[in-house]
C-alpha positions in Angstrom: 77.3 78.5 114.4 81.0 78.4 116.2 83.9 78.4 114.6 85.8 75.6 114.5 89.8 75.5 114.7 92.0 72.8 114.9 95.5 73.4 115.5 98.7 71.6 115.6 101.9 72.4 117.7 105.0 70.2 118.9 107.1 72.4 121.1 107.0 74.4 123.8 107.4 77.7 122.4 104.8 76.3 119.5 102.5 75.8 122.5 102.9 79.3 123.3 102.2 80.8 120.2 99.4 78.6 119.7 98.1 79.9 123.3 98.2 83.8 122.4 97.1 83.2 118.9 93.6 81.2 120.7 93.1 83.9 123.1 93.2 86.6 120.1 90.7 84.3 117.8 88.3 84.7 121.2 88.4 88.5 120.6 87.8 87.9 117.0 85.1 85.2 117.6 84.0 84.7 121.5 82.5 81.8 120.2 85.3 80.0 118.7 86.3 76.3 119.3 89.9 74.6 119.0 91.4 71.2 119.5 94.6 69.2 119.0 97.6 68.6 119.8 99.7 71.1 122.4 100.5 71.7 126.1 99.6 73.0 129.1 99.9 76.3 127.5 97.1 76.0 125.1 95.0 74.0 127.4 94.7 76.8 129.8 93.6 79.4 127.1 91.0 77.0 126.8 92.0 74.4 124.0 90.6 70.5 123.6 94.0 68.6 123.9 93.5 65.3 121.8 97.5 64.6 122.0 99.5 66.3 124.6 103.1 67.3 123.9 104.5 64.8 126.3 103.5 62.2 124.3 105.6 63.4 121.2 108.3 65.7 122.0 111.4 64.8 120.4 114.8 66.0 119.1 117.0 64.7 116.7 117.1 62.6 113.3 118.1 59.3 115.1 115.9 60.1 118.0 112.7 60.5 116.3 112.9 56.3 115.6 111.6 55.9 119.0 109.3 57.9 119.2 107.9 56.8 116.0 104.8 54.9 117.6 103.8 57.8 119.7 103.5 60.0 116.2 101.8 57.7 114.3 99.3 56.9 116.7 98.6 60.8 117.5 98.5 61.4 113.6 95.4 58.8 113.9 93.9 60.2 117.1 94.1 63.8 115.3 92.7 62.9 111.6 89.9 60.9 113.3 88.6 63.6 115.1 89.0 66.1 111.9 87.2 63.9 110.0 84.5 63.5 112.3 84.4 67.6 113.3 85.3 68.9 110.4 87.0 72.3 111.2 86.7 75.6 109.5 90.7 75.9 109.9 93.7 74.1 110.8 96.4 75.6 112.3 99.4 73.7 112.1 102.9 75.2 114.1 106.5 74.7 113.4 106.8 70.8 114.1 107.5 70.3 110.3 108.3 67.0 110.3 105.1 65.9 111.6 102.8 69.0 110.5 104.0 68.1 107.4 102.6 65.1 106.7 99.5 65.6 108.7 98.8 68.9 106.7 99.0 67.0 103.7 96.2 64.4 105.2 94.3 67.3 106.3 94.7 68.5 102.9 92.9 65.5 101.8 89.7 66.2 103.9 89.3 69.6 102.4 90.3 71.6 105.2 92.4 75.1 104.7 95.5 75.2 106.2 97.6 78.3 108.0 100.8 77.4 108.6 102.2 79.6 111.6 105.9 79.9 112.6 107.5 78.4 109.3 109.4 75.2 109.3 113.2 76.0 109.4 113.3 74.9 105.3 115.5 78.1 104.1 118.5 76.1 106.5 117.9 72.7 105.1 115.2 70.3 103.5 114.5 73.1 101.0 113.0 70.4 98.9 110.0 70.3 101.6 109.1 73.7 100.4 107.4 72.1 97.4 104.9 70.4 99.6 104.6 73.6 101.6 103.5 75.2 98.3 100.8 72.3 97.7 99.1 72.1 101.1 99.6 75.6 102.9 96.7 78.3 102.2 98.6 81.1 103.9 102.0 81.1 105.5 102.4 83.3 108.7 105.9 83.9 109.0 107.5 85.6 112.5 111.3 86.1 111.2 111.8 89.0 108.2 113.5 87.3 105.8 111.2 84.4 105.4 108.6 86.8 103.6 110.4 87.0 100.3 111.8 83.3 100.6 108.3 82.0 100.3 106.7 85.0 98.2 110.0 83.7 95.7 108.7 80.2 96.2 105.2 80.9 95.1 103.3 80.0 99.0 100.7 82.3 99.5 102.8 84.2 102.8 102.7 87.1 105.4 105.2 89.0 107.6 103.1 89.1 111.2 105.8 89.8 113.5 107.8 87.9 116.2 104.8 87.0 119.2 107.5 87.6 121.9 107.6 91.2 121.4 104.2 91.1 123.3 105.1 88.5 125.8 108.5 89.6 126.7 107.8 92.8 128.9 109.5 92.1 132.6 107.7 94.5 134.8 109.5 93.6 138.4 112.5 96.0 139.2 115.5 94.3 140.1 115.2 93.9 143.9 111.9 92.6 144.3 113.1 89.8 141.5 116.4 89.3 143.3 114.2 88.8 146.5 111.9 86.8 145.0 114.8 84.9 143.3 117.1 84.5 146.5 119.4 86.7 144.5 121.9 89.2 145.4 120.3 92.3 143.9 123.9 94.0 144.0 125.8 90.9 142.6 125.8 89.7 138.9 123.6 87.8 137.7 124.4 84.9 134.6 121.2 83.3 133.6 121.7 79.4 131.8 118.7 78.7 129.5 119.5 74.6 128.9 116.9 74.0 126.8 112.8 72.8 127.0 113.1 69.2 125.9 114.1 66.5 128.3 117.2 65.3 125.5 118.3 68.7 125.5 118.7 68.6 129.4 120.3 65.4 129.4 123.1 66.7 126.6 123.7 70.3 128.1 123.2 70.8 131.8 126.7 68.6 132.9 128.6 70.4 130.8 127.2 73.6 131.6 127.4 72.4 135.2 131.2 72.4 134.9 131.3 75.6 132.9 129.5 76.7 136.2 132.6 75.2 138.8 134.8 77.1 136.4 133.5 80.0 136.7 132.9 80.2 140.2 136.5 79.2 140.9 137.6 82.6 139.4 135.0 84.7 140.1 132.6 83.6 143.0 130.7 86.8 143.0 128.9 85.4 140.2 125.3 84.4 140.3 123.7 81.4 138.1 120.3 81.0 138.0 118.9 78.7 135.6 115.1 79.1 134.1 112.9 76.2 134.3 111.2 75.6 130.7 107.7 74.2 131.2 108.2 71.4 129.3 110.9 70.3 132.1 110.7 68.8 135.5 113.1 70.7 138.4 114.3 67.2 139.5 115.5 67.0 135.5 117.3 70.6 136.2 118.9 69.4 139.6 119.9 65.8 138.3 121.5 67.4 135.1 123.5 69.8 137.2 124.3 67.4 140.1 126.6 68.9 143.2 126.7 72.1 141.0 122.9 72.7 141.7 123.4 74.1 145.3 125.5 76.8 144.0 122.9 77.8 141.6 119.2 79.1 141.6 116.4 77.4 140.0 113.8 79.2 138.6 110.2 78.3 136.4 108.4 79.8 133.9 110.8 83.3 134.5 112.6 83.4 131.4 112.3 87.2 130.9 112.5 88.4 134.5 115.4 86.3 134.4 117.2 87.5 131.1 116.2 91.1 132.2 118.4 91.2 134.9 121.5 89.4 134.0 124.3 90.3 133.1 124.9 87.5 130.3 123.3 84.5 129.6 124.4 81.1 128.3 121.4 79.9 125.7 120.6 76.9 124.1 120.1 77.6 120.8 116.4 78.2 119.1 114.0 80.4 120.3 115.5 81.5 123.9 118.1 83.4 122.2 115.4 85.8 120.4 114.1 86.1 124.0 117.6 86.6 125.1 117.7 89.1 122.0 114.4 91.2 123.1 115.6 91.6 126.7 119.1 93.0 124.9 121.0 90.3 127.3 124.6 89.5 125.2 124.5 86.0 125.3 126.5 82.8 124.6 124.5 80.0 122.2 125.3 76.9 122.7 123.8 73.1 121.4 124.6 69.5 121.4 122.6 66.9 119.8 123.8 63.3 119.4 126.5 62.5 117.2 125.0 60.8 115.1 122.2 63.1 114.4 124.6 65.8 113.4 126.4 64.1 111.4 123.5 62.9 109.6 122.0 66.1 109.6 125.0 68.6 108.9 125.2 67.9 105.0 121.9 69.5 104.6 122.3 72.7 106.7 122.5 76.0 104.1 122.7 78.8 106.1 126.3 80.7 107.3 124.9 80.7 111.1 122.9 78.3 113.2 121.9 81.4 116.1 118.5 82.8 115.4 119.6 85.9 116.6 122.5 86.0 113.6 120.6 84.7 110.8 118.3 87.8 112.0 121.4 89.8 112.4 123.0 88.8 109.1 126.3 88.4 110.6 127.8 86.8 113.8 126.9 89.0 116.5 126.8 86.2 119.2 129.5 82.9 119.7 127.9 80.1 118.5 129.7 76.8 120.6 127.9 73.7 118.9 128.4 70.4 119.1 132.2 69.2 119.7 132.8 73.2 120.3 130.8 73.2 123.2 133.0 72.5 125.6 133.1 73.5 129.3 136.4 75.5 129.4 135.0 77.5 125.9 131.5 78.3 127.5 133.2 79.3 130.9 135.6 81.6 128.4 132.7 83.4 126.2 130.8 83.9 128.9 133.4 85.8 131.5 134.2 87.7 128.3 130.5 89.4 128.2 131.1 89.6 131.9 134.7 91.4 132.3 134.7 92.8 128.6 132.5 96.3 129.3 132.7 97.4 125.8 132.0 94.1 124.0 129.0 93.6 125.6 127.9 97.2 125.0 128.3 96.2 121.3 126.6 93.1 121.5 123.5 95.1 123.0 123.4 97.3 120.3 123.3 94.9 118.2 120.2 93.4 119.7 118.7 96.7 119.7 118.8 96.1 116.0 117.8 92.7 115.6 114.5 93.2 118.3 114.2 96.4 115.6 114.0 93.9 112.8 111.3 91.4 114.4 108.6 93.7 113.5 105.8 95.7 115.2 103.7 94.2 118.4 100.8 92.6 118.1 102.0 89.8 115.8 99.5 87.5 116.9 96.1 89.8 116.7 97.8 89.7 113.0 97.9 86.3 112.9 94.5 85.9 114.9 93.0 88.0 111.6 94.5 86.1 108.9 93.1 82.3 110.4 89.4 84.4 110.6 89.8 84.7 106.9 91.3 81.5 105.7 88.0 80.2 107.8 85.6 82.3 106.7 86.9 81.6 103.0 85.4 78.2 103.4 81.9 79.1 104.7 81.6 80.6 101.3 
């Protein structure tokens, strides 16, 4: 008899880890089954989609409201179908305000949990971590210094590694990409990472659109090419960049080709800058969510950074522009810096070096593949 897996994930880089960790289980257990919630990621490594991500991606503490029908409704979709299939596992993905309280249902029905990529609740909520501690059967944690927060806590948890360490490996020199691009291969390249949900687009692209027009007004040499997240349409990318989008390159599903040969990038904060980090491009982070939502949301945050890459870093290694600091002239400013400052950005790539160096060993999801086998097996018993 099959395994059966369900698994849970509300983002695109969720979907991504989901995928890689399904294509693992297959080499554990050919035989395998999963189903859920995810994208078009996790469909192609051959997943059951019961609730796509387009149907619940959302940003924001005031913009969840709306999209409160749509969660509920996929919460019922996805309990109905455990109930009915009763999996050996479930899986559940960053997402925490959802996985949350569907783990806890899930809970209910007797079904182990893994929870892989750790909800963010070492920067705020910490309080969630008792009901971490009451559902969770094993935490998988990517980021180092989440092992001894939860082992502290009590969860049941294991260091596997960052996943990107095996996905991020750009094997196209730099003139066959340029080609491919429509790139000057001898010119500089700045790649712009806006973000992989439609809000983010919406709140970032024009003003990174007249960072752009700054830029170029001083330095036309310069070369912007934008990456394409799946989650996002290229007439989203062109509207959100308006005239500005003929002076720049569009490009899907290239984030690491991309970062690989630039010379600085401009990142929307989360998990493009540990992309940005493994490809060792200095980068600019930047992020905007509504007012509202921040202020709302601010109170709560405990952490001295909001970059990935400097929470992993334990110090500022890269400008953080959020919110009300995001401002075209101060992303046009950080970024020449990395451009026309040799020695900074030198710095800021060694510090990279480091923080890649801290993200663990490759094959972080074989690891994780091995540690849902056994939370699955444990129930057979």
């Amino acid at each position: 008899m099959s395994r059966s897996i369900f698994v849970s994930c509300g983002e695109a880089s969720g979907d991504l880890y989901a995928a890689e960790l399904l294509r693992e289980l297959r080499k554990l257990d050919p035989d395998v089954e999963c189903f859920g919630i995810g994208g078009d990621q996790l469909a192609q490594a051959g997943a059951e989609l019961l609730v796509t991500l387009d149907e619940i991606s959302v940003i924001g503490l005031v913009e969840v409201i709306e999209k409160l029908p749509a969660l509920h409704r996929a919460k019922r979709v996805l309990l109905e179908a455990a109930r009915q299939r009763r999996p050996d596992a479930a899986v559940l993905i960053d997402f925490s305000g959802f996985n949350l309280r569907l783990g806890r249902s899930l809970k209910a029905l007797g079904i182990p949990i893994v929870y892989y990529v750790s909800p963010q609740v070492w920067a705020w909520r910490r309080g969630r971590v008792k009901a971490i501690r009451k559902i969770v059967d094993k935490m998988l944690v990517i980021l180092p210094f989440e092992e001894e927060f939860y082992r502290r806590e009590g969860v049941p948890v294991r260091f596997v590694g960052h996943p990107l360490l095996d996905m991020l490996r750009s094997q196209e020199d730099r003139q066959s990409f340029c080609r491919r691009a429509g790139l000057d291969s001898k010119r500089p390249i700045v790649a712009v990472l806006p973000g992989s949900r439609r809000r983010e687009i919406g709140l970032h692209l024009p003003i990174l659109a007249r960072s752009i027009e700054k830029m170029l007004s001083g330095r036309p040499e310069l070369q912007f090419l934008v990456v394409q997240a799946p989650t996002i349409s290229r007439m989203q990318i062109e509207s959100g960049l308006g005239g500005v989008s003929e002076q720049v390159r569009i490009l899907a599903r290239s984030t690491d080709e991309g970062l690989a040969h630039a010379s600085a990038a401009i990142v929307a904060s989360g998990t493009a800058t540990v992309e940005a980090a493994i490809c060792g491009t200095p980068m600019v982070v930047v992020y905007r969510t509504s007012k509202l939502s921040y202020l709302l949301g601010k109170p709560f945050v405990r952490v001295p950074h909001y970059a990935m890459v400097n929470l992993i870093a334990e110090k500022r290694l890269v400008p953080e522009l959020m919110q009300d600091d995001m401002t075209d002239w101060a992303v046009a400013h950080e970024t020449l810096q990395l451009i026309e400052n040799a020695s900074a950005a030198e710095a800021m790539r060694r510090g990279l070096e480091e923080v890649k160096a801290r993200l663990g060993e490759s094959g972080a999801s074989r690891r994780a593949a091995e540690e849902v086998i056994a939370v699955a097996s444990g129930q057979r018993i």
